[in-house]
N, C-alpha and C positions, 0 to 999 in steps of 0.2 A: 554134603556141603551145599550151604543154599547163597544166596545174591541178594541184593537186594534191588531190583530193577524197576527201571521205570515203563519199558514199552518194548517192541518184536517187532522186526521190519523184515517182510520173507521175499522183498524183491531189490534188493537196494543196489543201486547203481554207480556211483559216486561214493562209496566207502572203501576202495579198493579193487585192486583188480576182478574182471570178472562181476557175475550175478554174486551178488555175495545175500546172506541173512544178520544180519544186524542185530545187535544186541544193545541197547540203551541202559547202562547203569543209572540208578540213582545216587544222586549227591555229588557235588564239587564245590572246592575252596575258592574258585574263581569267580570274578564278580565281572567279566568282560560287558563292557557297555554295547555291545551288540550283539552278546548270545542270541542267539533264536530258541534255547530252549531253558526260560530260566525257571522250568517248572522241574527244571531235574536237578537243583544247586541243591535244595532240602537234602539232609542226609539220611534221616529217619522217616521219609516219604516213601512214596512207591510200592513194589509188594513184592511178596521173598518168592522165589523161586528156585529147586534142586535143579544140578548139574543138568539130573539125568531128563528133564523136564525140557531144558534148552535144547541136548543134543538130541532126543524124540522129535522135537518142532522140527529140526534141520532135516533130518533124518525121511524124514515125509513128502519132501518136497527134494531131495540130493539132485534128481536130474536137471533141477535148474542151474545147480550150483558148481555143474563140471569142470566149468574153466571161471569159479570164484574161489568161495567160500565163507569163512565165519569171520565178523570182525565187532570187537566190543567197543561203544563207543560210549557217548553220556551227556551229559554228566563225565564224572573222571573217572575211565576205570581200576587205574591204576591206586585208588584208595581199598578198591578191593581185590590184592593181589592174591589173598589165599584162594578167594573163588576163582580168576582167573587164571591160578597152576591145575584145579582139579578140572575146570573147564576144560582148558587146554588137554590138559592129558589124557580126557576124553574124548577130545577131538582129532587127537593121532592117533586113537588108537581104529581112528575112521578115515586116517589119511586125510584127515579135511584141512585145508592149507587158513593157516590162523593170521586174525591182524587187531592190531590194537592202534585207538584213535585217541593220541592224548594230548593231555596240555604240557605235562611232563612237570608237572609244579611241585607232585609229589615226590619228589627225588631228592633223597638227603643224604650225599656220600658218606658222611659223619658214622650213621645208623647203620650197626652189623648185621644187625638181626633182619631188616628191609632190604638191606643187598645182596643178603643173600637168598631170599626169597626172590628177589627182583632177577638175580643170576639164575635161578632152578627157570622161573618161569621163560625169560629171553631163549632159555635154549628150544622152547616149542612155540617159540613165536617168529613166522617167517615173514612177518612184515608189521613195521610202527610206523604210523603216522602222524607227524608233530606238527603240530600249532607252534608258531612263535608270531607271538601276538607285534612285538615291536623290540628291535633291538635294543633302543636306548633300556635303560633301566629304570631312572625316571618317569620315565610315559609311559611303559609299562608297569607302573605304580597306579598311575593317571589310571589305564585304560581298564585294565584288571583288577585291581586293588591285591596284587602280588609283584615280589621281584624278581627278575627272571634268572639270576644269578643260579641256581638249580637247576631249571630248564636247560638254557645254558649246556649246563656240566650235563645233562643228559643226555642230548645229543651225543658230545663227547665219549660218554659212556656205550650208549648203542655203536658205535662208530670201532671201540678198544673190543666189543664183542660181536663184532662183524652182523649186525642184525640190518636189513636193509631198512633204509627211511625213506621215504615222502615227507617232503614239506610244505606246509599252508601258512599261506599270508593272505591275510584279508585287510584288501587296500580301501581305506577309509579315508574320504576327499577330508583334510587337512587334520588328519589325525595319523596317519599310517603311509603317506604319500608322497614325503620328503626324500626328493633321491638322495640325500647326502646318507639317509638309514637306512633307507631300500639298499643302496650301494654295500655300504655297511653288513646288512644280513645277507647280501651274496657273496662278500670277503669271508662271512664266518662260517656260511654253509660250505662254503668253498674247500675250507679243508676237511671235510669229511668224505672220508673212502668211500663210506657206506651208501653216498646219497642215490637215490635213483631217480626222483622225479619231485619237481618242484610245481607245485598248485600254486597260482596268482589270483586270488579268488575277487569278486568286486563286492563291494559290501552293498547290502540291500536292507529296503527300510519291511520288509514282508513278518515282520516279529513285531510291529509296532503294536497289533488288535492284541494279542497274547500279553502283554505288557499290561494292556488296559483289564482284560478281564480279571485278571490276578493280581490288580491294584498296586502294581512297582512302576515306580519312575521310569522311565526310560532317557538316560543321559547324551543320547544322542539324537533328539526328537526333531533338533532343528538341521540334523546333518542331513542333505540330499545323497540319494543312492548316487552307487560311481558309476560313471562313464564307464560301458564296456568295453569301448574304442580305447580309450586311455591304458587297460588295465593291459594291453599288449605293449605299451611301451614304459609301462612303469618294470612290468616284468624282465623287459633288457635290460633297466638300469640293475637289477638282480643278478642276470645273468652276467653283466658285467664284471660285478664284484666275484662273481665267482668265476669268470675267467683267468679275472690280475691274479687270486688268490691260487690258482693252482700253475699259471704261469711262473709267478715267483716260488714256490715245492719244484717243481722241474726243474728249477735252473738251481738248487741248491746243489 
C-alpha cells in the first residue's frame, strides 16, 4: 500500500506527545485562509511512498522516539484512510504509539463503507488531534471554504469511541477572537469525555513568502499576527465554556 505524501519530519515537536516522526500527506479539501502549508491542498501532488518505506525511516532513528512516536498530519490524512489502517498496523506491530493531525472535514456519518474503515483504523490510533477552525458555521464557511457541521459530529464520534483528543484553535485578531465563540467552543469541547488537552494557538503571518512564491492570494494579508500576551486570556475564555459545560453534566 502506498500514500501519497508530501514531506518526512524526523524530529518534530509540537505534533504530539513526545519526539515524534511526522508524516505530511498530500491533499486537502480545506481552503483555511491561514494554512501555512498550502503546497499540500493539491491532491494529485506530492510523491507515493510504501508503508513499508515510512516504517524503515522511523525505524532508524526509534531511540529518539521513546517517549513519542508517529503522527500523520498534512494536508488531511484522513482522505487517505486505507493507507493510514496499513500504516498503523505496521506501527503496532512495532508498539509505536500512533497520532493523527486532522481537520476532521472528512467525516460523513451517512457513508458505511468510510465508517467503517474509520472504526478498523480509531482502534490503533492512540491519539487525534483536531482543528476546529471556528465554531460558528458561517465563518467557518468564511474562513475554510467548508462547514463544520461533520467536524463537529467528529469529535462526537472519537469521544462514543473513547480515542483521546487534543484540540487546536488558532486565534486570529478579529476573525477567530470573539469570546462570545471562544466561550462557545469551550461549551462544546466541554462535553467530550475524551478531551485531554486544548492548544490555544496565536495566529502568525510566517506563510505569507510561501503564499507569494506559489502565486495564491493570501486572504488574510492585512491581518496582524496575534498578541501572544492575549492568546492566554482568550484561552480562559475557552476554558470557561468548558468549565459551565461540565459543571451543568455534574449536576444532571
Amino acid at each position: 500500500m502506498s500514500g501519497r505524501i508530501h514531506s518526512l519530519e524526523s524530529f518534530g515537536t509540537v505534533d504530539g506527545p513526545g519526539v515524534r516522526f511526522v508524516v505530511f500527506v498530500q491533499g486537502c479539501p480545506m481552503r483555511c485562509a491561514y494554512c501555512h502549508n498550502p503546497d499540500t491542498w493539491e491532491i494529485n501532488a506530492g510523491k507515493t511512498m510504501e508503508v513499508s518505506e515510512i516504517i524503515d525511516a522511523y525505524l532508524r532513528n526509534e531511540g529518539f522516539y521513546h517517549d513519542g512516536g508517529l503522527t500523520v498530519t498534512g494536508g488531511e490524512p484522513l482522505l487517505q484512510v486505507d493507507f493510514l489502517i496499513e500504516l498503523f498496523a505496521e506501527a503496532k506491530k512495532h508498539n509505536i504509539n500512533t497520532c493523527i493531525d486532522t481537520s476532521g472535514i472528512t467525516f460523513k456519518p451517512d457513508n458505511a463503507d468510510y465508517i467503517a474503515k474509520l472504526d478498523q483504523l480509531m482502534t490503533m490510533t492512540d491519539l487525534v488531534m483536531l482543528d476546529i477552525k471556528h465554531i460558528d458555521n458561517e465563518k467557518h464557511k468564511w474562513l475554510t471554504a467548508q462547514p463544520n457541521d461533520g467536524i463537529l459530529a467528529f469529535a462526537k464520534y472519537l469521544d462514543e469511541k473513547h480515542v483521546d483528543v487534543w484540540i487546536r484553535h488558532v486565534v486570529v485578531p478579529g476573525i477567530t477572537d470573539d469570546d462570545k465563540y471562544l466561550f462557545d467552543l469551550g461549551y462544546f469541547i466541554g462535553g467530550l469525555s475524551n478531551l485531554k488537552a486544548l492548544d490555544v494557538l496565536p495566529y502568525h503571518t510566517l506563510g505569507l513568502p510561501k503564499y507569494a512564491k506559489l502565486g495564491i492570494e493570501y486572504r488574510l494579508k492585512d491581518v496582524p499576527a496575534m498578541d501572544k500576551g492575549k492568546v492566554i486570556e482568550k484561552k480562559g475564555i475557552i476554558l470557561d465554556g468548558i468549565k459551565k459545560r461540565r459543571e451543568e453534566l455534574s449536576n444532571k
